[in-house]
PyMOL Python script that loads the backbone (N, CA, C, O; Angstrom):
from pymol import cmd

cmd.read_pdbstr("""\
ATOM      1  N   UNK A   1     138.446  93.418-174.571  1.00  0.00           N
ATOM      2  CA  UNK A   1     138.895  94.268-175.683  1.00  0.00           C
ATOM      3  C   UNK A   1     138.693  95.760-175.399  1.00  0.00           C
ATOM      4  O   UNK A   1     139.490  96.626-175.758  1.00  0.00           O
ATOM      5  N   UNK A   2     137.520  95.993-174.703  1.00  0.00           N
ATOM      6  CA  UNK A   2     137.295  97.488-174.425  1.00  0.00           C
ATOM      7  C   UNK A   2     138.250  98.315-173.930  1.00  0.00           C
ATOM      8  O   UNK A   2     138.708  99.351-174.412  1.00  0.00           O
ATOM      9  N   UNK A   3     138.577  97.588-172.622  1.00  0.00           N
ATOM     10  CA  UNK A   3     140.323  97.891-172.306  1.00  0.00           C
ATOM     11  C   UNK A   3     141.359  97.663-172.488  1.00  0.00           C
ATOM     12  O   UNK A   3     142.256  97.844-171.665  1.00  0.00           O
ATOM     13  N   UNK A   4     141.505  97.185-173.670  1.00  0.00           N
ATOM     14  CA  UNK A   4     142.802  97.124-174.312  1.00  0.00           C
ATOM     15  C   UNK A   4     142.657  98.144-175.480  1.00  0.00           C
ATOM     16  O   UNK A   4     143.660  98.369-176.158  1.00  0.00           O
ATOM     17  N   UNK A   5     141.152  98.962-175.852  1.00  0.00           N
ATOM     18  CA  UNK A   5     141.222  99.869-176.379  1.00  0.00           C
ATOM     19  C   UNK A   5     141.288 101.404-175.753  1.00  0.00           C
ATOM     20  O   UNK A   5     141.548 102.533-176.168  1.00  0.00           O
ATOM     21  N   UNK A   6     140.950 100.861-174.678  1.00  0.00           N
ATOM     22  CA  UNK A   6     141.340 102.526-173.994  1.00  0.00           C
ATOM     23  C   UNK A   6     142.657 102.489-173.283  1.00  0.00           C
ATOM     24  O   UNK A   6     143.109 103.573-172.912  1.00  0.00           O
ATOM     25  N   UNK A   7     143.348 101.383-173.035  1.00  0.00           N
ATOM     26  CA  UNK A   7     144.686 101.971-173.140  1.00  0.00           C
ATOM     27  C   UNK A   7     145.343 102.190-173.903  1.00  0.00           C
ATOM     28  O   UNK A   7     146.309 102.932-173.722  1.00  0.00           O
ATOM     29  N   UNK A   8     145.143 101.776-174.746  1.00  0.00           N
ATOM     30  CA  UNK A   8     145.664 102.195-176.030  1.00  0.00           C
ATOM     31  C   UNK A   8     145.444 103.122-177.080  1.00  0.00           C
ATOM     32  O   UNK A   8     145.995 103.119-178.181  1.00  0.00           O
ATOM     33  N   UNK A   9     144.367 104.129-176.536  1.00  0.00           N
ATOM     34  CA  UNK A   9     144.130 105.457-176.700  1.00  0.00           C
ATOM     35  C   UNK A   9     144.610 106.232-175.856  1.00  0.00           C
ATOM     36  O   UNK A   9     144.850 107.407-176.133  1.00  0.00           O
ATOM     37  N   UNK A  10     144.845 105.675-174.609  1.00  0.00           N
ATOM     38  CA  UNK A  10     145.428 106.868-173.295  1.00  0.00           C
ATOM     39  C   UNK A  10     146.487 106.837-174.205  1.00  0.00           C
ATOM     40  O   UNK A  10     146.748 107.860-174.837  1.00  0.00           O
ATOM     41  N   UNK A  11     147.253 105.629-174.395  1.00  0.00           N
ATOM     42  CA  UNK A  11     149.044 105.954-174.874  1.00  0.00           C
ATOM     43  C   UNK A  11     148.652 107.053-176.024  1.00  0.00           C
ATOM     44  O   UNK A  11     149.465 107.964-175.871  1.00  0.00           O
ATOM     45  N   UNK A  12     148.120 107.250-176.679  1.00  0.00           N
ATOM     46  CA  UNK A  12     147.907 107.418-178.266  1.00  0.00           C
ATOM     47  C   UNK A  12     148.122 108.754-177.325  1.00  0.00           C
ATOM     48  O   UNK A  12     149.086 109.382-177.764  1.00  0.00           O
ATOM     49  N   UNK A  13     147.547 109.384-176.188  1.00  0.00           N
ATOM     50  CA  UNK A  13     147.109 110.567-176.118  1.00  0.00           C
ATOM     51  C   UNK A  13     148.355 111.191-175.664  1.00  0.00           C
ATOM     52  O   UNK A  13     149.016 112.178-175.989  1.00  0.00           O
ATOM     53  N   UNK A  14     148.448 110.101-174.651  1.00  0.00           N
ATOM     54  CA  UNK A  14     149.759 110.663-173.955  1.00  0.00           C
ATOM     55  C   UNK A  14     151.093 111.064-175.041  1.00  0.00           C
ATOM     56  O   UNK A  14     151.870 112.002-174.867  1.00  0.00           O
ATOM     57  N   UNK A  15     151.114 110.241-176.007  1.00  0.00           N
ATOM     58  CA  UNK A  15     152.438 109.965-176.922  1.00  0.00           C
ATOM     59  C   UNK A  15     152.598 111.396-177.690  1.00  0.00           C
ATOM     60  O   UNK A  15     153.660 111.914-178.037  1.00  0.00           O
ATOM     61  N   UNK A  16     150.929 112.038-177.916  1.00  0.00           N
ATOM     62  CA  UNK A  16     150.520 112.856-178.536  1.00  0.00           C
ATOM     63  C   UNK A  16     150.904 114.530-177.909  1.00  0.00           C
ATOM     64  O   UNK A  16     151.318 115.587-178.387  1.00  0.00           O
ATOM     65  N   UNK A  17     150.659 114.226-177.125  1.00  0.00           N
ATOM     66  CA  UNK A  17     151.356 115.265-176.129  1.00  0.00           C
ATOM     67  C   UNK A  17     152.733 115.504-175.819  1.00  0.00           C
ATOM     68  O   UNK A  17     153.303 116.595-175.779  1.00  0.00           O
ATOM     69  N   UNK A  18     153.092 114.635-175.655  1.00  0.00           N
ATOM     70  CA  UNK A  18     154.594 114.506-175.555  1.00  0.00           C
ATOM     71  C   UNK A  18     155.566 115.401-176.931  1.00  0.00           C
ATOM     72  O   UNK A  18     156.446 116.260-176.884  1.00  0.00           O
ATOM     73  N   UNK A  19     154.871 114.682-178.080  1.00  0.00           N
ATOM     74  CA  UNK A  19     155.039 115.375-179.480  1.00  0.00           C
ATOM     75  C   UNK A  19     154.459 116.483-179.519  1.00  0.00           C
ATOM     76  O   UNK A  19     154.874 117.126-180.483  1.00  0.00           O
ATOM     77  N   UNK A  20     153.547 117.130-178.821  1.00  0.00           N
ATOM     78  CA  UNK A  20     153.339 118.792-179.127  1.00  0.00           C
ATOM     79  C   UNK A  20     154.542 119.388-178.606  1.00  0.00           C
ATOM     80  O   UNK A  20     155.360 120.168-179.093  1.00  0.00           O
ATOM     81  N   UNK A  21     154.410 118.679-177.216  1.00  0.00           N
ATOM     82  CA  UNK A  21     155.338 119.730-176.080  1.00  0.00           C
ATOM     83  C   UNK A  21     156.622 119.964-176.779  1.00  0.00           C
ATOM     84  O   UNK A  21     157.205 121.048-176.809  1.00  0.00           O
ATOM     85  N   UNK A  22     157.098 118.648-177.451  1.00  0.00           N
ATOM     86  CA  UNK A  22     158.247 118.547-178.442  1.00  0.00           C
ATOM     87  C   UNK A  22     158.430 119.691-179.810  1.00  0.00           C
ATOM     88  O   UNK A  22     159.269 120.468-180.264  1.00  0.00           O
ATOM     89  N   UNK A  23     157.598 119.397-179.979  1.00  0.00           N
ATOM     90  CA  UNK A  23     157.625 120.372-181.044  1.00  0.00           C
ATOM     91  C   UNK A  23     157.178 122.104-180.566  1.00  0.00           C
ATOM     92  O   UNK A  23     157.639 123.035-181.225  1.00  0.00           O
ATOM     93  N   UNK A  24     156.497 122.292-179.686  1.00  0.00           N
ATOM     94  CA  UNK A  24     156.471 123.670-179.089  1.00  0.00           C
ATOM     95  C   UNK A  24     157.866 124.091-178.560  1.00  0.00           C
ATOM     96  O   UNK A  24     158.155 125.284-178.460  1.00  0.00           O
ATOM     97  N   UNK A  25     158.771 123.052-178.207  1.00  0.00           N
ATOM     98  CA  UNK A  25     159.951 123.382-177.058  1.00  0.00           C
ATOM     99  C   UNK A  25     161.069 123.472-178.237  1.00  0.00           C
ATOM    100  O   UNK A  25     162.205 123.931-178.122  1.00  0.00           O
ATOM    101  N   UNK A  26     160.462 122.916-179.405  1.00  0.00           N
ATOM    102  CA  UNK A  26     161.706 122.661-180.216  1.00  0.00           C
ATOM    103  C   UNK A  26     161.875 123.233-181.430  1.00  0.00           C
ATOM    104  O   UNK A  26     162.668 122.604-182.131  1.00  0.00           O
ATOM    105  N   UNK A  27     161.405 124.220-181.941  1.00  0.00           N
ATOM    106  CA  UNK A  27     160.417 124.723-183.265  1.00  0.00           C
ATOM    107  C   UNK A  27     161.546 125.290-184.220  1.00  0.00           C
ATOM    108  O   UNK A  27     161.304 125.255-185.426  1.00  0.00           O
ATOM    109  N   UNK A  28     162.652 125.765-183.832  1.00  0.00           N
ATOM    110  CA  UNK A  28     163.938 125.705-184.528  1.00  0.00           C
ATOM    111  C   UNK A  28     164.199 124.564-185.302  1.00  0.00           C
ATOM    112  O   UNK A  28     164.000 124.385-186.504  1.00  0.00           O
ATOM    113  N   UNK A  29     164.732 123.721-184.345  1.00  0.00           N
ATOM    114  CA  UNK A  29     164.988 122.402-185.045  1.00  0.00           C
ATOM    115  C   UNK A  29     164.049 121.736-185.989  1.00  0.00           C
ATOM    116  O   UNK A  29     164.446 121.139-186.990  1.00  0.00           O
ATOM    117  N   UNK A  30     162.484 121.877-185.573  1.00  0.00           N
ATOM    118  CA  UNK A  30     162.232 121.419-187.046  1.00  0.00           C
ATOM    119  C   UNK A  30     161.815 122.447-187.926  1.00  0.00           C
ATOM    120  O   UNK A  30     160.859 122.069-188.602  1.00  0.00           O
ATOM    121  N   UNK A  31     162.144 123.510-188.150  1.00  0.00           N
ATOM    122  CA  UNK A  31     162.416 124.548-188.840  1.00  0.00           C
ATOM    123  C   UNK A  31     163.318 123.878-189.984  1.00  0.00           C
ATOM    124  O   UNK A  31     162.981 123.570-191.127  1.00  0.00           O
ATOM    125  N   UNK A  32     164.668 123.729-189.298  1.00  0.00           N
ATOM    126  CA  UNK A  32     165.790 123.191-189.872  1.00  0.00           C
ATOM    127  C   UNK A  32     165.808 121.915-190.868  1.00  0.00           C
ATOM    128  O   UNK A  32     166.419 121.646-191.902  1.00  0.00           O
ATOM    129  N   UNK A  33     164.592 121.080-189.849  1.00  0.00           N
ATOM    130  CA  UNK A  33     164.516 119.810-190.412  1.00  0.00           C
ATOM    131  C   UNK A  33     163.546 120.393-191.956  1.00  0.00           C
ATOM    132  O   UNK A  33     164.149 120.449-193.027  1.00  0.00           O
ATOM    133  N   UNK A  34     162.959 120.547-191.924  1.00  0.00           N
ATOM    134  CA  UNK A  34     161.895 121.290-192.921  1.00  0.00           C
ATOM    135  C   UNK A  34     162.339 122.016-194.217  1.00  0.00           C
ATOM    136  O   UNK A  34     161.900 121.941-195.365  1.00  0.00           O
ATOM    137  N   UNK A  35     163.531 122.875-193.576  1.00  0.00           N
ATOM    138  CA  UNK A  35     164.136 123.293-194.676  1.00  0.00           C
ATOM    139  C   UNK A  35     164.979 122.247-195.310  1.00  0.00           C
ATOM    140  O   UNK A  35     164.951 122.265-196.541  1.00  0.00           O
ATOM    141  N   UNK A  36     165.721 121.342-194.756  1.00  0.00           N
ATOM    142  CA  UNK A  36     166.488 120.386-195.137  1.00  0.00           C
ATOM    143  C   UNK A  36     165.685 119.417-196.555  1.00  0.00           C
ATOM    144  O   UNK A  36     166.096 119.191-197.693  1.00  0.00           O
ATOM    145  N   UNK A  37     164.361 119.010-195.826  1.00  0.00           N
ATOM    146  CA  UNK A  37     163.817 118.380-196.899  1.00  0.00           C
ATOM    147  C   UNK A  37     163.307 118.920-197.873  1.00  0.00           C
ATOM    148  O   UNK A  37     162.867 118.194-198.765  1.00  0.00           O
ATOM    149  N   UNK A  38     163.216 120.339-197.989  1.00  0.00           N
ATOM    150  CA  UNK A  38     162.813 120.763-199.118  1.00  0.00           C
ATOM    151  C   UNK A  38     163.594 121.330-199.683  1.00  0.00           C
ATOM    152  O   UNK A  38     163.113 121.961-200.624  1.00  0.00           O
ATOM    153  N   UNK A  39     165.462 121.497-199.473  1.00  0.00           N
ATOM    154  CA  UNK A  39     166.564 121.614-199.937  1.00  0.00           C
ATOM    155  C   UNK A  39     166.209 120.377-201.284  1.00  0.00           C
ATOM    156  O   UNK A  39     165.992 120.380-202.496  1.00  0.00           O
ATOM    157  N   UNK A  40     166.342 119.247-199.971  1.00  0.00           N
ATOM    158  CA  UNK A  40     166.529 117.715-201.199  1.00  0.00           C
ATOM    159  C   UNK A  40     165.847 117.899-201.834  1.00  0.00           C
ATOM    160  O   UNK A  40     166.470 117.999-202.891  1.00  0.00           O
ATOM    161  N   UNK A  41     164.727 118.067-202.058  1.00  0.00           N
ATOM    162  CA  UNK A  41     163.290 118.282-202.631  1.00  0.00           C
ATOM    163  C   UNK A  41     163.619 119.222-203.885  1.00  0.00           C
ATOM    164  O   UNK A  41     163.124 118.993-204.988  1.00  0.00           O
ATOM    165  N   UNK A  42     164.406 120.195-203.670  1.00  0.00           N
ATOM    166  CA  UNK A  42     164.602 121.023-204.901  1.00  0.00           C
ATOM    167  C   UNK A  42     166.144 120.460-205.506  1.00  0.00           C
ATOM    168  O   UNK A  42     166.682 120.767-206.570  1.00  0.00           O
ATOM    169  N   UNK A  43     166.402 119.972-204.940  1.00  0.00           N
ATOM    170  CA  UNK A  43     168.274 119.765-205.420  1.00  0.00           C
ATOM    171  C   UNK A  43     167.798 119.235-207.469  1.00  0.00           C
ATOM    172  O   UNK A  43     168.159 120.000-208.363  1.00  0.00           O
ATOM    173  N   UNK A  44     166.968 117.838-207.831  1.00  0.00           N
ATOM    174  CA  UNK A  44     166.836 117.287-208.883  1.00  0.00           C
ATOM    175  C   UNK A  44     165.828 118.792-209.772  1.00  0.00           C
ATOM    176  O   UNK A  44     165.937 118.916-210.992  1.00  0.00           O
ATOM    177  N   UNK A  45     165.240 119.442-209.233  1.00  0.00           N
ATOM    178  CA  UNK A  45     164.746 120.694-209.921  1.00  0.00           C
ATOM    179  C   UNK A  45     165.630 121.430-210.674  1.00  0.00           C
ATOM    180  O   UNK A  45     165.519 121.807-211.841  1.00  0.00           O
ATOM    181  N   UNK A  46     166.858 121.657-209.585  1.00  0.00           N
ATOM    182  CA  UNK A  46     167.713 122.468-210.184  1.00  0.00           C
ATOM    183  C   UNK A  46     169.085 121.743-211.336  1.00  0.00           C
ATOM    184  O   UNK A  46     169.728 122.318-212.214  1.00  0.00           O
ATOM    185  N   UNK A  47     169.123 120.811-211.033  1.00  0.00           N
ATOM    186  CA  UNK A  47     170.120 120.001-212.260  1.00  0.00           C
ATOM    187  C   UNK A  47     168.924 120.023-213.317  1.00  0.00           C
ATOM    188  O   UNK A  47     169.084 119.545-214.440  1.00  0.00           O
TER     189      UNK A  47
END
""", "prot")
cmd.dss("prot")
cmd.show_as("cartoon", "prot")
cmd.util.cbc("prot")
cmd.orient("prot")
């Protein structure tokens, strides 16, 4: 079990990284995404 828990923290780490680099390389897009949901988010506010 011990090593089936540390690989499965390496992935955790690795996966984790992958998603920074993603989001450092990509920070527009979820800019976009961000505003999008808090478009929807206000749409029932405003009716």
């Amino acid at each position: 079990m011990p090593g089936d828990v540390a690989q499965l923290f390496r992935f955790l780490v690795a996966k984790m990284r992958t998603v920074t680099g993603f989001c450092s390389l990509k920070p527009r897009i979820l800019e976009r995404i961000y505003a999008i949901k808090e478009y929807d988010n206000a749409i029932p506010f405003s009716r």
